[in-house]
N, C-alpha and C positions, 0 to 999 in steps of 0.2 A: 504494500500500500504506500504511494507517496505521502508525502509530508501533508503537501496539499488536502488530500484527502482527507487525513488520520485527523488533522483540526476539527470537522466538522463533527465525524465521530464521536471526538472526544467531547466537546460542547454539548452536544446532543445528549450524551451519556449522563454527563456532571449536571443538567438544565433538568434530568430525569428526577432526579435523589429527592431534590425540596417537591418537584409536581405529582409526585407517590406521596409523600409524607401530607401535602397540603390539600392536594384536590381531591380527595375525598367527599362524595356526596353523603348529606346527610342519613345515616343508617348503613352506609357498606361497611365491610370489613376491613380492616386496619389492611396494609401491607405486609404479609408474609413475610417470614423470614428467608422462606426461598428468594422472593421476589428481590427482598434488600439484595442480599447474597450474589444474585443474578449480577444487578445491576454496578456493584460492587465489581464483578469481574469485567463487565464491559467498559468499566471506566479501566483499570486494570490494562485491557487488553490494547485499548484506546491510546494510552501511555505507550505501550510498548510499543507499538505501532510507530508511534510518533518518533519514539527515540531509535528505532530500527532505518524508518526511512531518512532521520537525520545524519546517523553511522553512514550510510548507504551514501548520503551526498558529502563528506565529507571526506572518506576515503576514496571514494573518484575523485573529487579535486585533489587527493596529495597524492594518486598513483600519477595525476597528466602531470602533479605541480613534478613528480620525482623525476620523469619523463622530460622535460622542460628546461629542469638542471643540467641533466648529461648531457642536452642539446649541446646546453651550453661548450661542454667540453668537446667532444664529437660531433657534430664538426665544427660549432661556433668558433672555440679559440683555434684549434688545428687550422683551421682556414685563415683565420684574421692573422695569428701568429707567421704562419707558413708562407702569408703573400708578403710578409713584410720582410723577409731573410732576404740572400741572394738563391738565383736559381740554383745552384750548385746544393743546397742544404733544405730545399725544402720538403721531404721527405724524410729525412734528419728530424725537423722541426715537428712535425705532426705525427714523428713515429714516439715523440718525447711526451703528446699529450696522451696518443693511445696507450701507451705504456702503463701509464695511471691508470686510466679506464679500470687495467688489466689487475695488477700487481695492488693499487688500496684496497679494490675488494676485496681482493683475496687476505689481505691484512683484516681488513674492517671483520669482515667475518671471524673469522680466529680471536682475534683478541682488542682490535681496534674500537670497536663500537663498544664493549663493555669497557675500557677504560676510558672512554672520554663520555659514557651514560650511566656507568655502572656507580653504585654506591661505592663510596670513597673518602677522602678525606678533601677539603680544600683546595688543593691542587690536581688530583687524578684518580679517576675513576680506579673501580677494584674490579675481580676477576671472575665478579660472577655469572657473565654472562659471554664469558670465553665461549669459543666454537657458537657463539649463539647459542647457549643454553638457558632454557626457562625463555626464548624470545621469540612470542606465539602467535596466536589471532585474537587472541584476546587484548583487550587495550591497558596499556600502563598508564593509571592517573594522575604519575607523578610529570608525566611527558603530554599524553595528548590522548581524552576520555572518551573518545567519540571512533576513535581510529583503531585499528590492529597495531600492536608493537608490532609488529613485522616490516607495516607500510612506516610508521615511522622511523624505524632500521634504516629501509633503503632510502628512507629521501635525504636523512643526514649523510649519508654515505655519499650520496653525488655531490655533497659539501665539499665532504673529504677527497673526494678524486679531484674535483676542479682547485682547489687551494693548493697544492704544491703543483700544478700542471700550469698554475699561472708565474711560478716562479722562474722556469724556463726561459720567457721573455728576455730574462735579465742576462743570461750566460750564453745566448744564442749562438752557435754555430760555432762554439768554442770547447764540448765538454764531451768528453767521450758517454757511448752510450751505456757502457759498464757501470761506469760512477757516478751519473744521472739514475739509473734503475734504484744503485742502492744506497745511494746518499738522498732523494726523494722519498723513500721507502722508508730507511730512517728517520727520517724528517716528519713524516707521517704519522709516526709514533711517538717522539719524543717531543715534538713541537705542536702540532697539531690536535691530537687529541688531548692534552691536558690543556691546551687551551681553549678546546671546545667545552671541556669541563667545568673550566675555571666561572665559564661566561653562561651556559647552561646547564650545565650538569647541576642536579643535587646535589645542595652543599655544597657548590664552588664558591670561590673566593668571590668571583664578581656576579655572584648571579643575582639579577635584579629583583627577585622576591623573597632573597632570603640568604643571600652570602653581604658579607662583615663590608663589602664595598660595592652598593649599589649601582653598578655599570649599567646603563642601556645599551642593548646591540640585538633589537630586531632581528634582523637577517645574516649577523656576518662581518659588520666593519670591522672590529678587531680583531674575530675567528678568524675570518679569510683574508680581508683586504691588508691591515697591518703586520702581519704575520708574513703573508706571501710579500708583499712589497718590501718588509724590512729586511728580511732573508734574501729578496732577492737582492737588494744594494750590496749585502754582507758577501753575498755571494760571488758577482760582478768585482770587485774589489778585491777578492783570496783569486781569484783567476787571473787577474790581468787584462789587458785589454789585447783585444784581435789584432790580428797580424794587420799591423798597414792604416791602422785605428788611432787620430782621424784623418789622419793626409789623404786616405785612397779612400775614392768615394763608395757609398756600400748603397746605393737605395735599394727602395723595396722591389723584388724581380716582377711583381703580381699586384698593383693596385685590386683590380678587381675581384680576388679571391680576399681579400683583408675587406673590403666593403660587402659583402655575403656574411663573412666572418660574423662581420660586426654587426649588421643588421640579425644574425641568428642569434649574437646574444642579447641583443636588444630583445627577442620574442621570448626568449628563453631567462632573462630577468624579470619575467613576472613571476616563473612556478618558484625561481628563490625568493623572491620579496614577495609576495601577493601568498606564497604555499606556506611561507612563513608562518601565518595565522595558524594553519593546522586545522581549517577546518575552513565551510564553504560559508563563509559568515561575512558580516557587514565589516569586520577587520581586514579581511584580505581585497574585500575591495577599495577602500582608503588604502592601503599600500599598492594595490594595483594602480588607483591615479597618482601618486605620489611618485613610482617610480617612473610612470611614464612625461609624468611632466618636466622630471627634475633631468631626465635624457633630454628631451627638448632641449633645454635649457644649456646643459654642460654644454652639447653641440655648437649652441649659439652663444656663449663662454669664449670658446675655446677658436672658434673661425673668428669674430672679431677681434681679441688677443693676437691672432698668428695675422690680418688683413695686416693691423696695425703693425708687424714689427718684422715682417716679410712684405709686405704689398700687394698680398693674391691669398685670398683662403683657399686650401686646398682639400682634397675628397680627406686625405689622410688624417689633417686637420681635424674636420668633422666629426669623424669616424672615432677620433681619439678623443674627442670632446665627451662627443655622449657615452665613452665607457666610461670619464671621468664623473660624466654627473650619476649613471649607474652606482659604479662606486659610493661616489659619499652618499647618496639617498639611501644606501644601502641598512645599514646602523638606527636610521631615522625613520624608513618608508613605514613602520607600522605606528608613530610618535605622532607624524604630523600633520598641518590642514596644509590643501593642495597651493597655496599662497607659498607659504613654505619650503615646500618641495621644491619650486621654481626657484627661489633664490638660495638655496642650497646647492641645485644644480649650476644657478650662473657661477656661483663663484667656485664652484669647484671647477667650472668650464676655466677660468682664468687662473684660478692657483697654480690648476696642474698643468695647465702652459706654462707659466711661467717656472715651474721648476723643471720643466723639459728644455726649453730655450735659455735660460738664464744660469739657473742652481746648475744642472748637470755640467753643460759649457764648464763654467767658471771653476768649476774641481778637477771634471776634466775626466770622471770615471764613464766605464764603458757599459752602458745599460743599454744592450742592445737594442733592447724593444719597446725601454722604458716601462717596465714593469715597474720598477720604485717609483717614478715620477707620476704614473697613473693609482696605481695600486696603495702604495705606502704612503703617499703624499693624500691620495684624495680620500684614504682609509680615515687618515689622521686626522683630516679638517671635520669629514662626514662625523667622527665619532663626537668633535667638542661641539659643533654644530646640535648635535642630538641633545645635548644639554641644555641648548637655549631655547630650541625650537619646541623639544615635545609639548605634548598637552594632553591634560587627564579629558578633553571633551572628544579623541581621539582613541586615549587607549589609558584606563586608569588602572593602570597596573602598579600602582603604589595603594588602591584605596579607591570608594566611591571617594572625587569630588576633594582630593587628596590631590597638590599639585605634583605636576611630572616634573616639569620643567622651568628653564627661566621664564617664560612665557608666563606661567603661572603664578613666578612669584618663587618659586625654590631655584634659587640661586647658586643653592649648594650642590644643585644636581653637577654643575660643571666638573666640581671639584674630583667627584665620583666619575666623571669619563674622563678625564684627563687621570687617574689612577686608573684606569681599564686601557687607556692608551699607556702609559711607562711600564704595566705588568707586560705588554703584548710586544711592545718596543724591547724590556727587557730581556725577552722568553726565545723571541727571536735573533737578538743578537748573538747571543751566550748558545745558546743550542743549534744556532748555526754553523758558527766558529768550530765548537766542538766534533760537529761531525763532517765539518769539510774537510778538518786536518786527522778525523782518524780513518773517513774511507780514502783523504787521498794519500796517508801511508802503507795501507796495506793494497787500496788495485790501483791510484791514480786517476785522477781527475779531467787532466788539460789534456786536450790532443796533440801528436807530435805535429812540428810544423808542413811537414809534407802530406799528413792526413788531412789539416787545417786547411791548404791549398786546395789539396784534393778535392774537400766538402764533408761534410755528414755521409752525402746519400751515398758516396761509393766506396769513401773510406770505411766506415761502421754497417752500412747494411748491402751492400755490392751493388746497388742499384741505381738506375735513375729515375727523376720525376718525369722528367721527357725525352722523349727520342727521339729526332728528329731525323733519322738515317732510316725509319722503318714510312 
């Protein structure tokens, strides 16, 4: 029975109880106890009904939102990532995002989802829900009461595959694919999921309903966007810059696979922002406008920013505008009114230009794809942004009527993201480091220089993207 339906039922039902008790003509017989009883179940059965076809619309939206995710990765970033290399590595490039695909689930399964959902301490999840065990059809209330823990398993997991698959950006066309498989693999595990914890998980440190530092983060700013962005600068920096980096010019081989790219994560940032809610509710559609306005925006951020200090806005421009304002809406998209969203997205359109033309320039590090400057940079604004912007007439998750945000009047919420940002800043740095220099002492990291020349695609997997002799 849908929803639709099971309403009218159940009125009918509950409208019965008083007109048995009351309309009685004078001289009938009282109402049976059968009868009460009766009617008793069909209110009963009226509920369940209700609550079955609510389950039913609820976990459709988070199998398309989990579906929507991966998009993102398969092909969204593969494409956007892949047109923006030289020809010679683009197959290199998109074989770094499938890899993940491959290789977190197969973690997240084993062990990965119970330590970054599983009961724990403050920091990281416990182990009891290794191999997925005890992880059923039945729903977890402590996660999301309307759904199967199973479907909410896989839709955190497309979390977990796209966040270290956005870090690749950073090291592009530089890193063997050995020490990419298991330095992201690691990374998966010792960065990623206790930071997913720290910010969701039961009893983490920042989780907004009930850990010691009330962080906001919706969808991700500091899971994904800070984490991958600041690992990926850390990263970029332990490697060195490309051969010939910046004298010889590198553009993108593929405009129009990087605008595909980008437009597939544009459709595929709503099942993360909008799936966020975890249920097919009036929440996931205020993050559904929120994110789509605050793209708008970054876009138009980001091409007037590059008009002014190039003299031509470009598809690339664009293109990298709106993952900027994706990004920082990200943190915010279930906080705030669509006002909001737009001027979170313009300025994140402008910030993370300017730390792509200016910041980067001026250090001189080699982000090939700007992953930090997109990701880390528009993680960081998006998360303090969340602070001023939320509002309980959005999402009062502090409390009925209880302020969220600056907006409201809690000023101290800032305080609170900007500790959600230095724990994720921190967690990042320190846990990157570490496992740069222990998997690049036991298999090596950097490519030798004639593989470098070579490319990705013929050095690491014997093949090409194109052929042009056939």
């Amino acid at each position: 029975m849908s929803s639709r339906a099971a309403k009218p039922v159940m009125l009918c039902a509950i409208l019965s109880v008083p007109a048995l008790a009351l309309a009685q003509s004078p001289g009938s017989a009282p109402a049976t106890q059968a009868q009460i009883e009766a009617l008793q179940q069909a209110i009963h059965n009226a509920q369940a009904a209700s609550a079955a076809a609510q389950s039913a619309g609820d976990n459709a939206w988070m199998l398309v939102s989990a579906a929507l995710v991966l998009l993102m990765t398969g092909p969204g970033l593969a494409l956007f990532y892949g047109g923006l290399v030289r020809r010679k590595n683009i197959l290199g490039t998109m074989m770094q995002s499938f890899a993940m695909m491959g290789l977190v689930t197969i973690l997240w399964a084993i062990v990965g989802y119970s330590l970054a959902f599983g009961h724990g301490n403050f920091f990281i999840g416990g182990f009891e829900h290794a191999f997925l065990r005890g992880v059923g059809l039945a729903p977890d209330p402590d996660y999301a009461a309307t759904i199967p823990e199973q479907t909410y398993m896989i839709y955190q997991l497309m979390f977990a595959i796209i966040t270290p698959a956005l870090i690749t950006g950073a090291f592009a066309e530089r890193m063997k694919f050995s020490g990419m498989a298991v330095f992201l693999s690691l990374w998966s595990l010792f960065v990623y999921c206790p930071m997913a914890h720290m910010v969701w998980g039961v009893g983490g440190l920042l989780n907004a309903t009930g850990g010691p530092i009330r962080s906001l983060d919706f969808a991700g700013g500091t899971v994904v966007h800070i984490t991958s962005g600041v690992s990926a600068l850390v990263t970029c920096i332990y490697l060195g810059k490309r051969i010939g980096y910046p004298s010889t010019p590198m553009p993108p081989h593929s405009m129009v696979l990087s605008f595909i790219g980008a437009c597939l994560l544009w459709v595929g940032w709503f099942g993360f922002n909008a799936g966020s809610a975890l249920a097919a509710s009036p929440l996931a559609t205020s993050a559904f406008v929120a994110t789509h306005f605050a793209t708008a925006a970054g876009a138009l951020g980001w091409t007037v920013f590059e008009w002014k200090h190039n003299g031509k806005p470009t598809a690339l421009g664009a293109i990298s505008g709106a993952v900027a304002g994706l990004v920082a809406i990200t943190p915010a998209s279930g906080f705030v009114q669509p006002m909001s969203a737009l001027l979170i997205g313009l300025l994140a359109g402008f910030f993370c230009s300017f730390m792509v033309f200016k910041v980067k320039s001026f250090f001189g590090y080699d982000d090939s794809l700007d992953a930090f400057g997109v990701h880390g940079a528009g993680g960081t604004l998006g998360a303090i942004l969340t602070g001023i912007f939320a509002t309980c007439a959005i999402n009062p998750i502090f409390g009925k009527n209880a302020p969220t945000g600056a907006v409201d009047g809690h000023w101290s919420q800032i305080l609170n993201q900007l500790g959600g940002v230095a724990v994720a800043w921190g967690i990042s740095i320190v846990g990157t480091l570490i496992l740069l220099f222990v998997v690049d002492k036991i298999i090596g990291l950097r490519l030798s220089p004639e593989h470098e020349h070579a490319g990705l695609d013929l050095s690491q997997h014997g093949e090409e993207g194109y052929e042009f002799n056939v």
